[in-house]
C-alpha positions, 0 to 999 in steps of 0.5 A, a space after each residue: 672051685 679051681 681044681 678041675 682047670 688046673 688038672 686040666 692044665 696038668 693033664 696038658 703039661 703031662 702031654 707035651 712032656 711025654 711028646 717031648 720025650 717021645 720026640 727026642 727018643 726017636 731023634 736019637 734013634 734017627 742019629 743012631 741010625 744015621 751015624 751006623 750007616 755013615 749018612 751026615 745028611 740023613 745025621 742032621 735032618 734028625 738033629 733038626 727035627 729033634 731041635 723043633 719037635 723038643 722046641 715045639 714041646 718045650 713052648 706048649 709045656 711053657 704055655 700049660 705051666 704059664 696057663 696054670 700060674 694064671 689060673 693059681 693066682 687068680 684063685 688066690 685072688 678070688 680066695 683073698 677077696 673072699 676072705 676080705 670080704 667075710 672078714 670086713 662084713 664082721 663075720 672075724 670068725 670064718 677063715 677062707 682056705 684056699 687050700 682046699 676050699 673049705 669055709 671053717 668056724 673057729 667060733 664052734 671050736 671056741 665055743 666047744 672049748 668054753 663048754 668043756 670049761 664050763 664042765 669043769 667048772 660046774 662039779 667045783 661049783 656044785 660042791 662048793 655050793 654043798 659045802 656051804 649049805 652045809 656049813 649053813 644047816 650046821 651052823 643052823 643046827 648049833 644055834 637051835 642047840 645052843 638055846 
């Protein structure tokens, strides 16, 4: 439902930390460079395009996780709406998982469970009625003997 905007957005994050890792490697390189040939200039040049390309990195990796949080929560809003609205139509039964989106019915669960009750139920039941059928014909039996 939300999942592909999200790996979008990671995808995104992803990007501006690889460029951000990029950018402040070859600022070290520069001020490595820099500092081998003894050039401040050249020095402080390197550390400034450093500072803005790491600053421009951290800003659009602050807006891709500020992006993400938004499209986070307004899922989790849909999701709750969802489920107020199941649970208020009655329907107490289907719970919204926003985990993974998926609509489950714990009725099925409880009607499985009642079945397997039910089958366990029925042999006691089978056998109680036998033995009072046969108690019945013995007693039936008895009484033709007995006159």
């Amino acid at each position: 439902m939300w999942g592909p905007p999200l790996q979008v957005l990671a995808a995104e994050t992803r990007a501006a930390a690889a460029a951000a890792t990029t950018t402040a490697a070859a600022a070290a390189a520069g001020l490595t460079a820099a500092a081998a040939g003894g050039d401040s200039s050249a020095a402080a040049g390197a550390a400034a395009a450093a500072a803005s390309g790491v600053g421009s990195a951290a800003t659009s990796t602050a807006t891709a996780a500020s992006a993400a949080a938004a499209a986070t929560a307004a899922a989790a809003e849909r999701a709750a709406a969802l489920y107020l609205s199941l649970s208020s139509s009655g329907s107490k039964a289907i719970e919204y998982h926003a985990c993974g989106g998926a609509l489950r019915r714990q009725d099925k669960m409880q009607q499985q469970q009642q079945q397997q009750h039910e089958q366990q139920e029925e042999p006691q039941q089978q056998q109680q009625q036998q033995q009072q059928q046969q108690q019945q014909q013995k007693q039936q039996l008895d009484s033709l003997l007995i006159h």
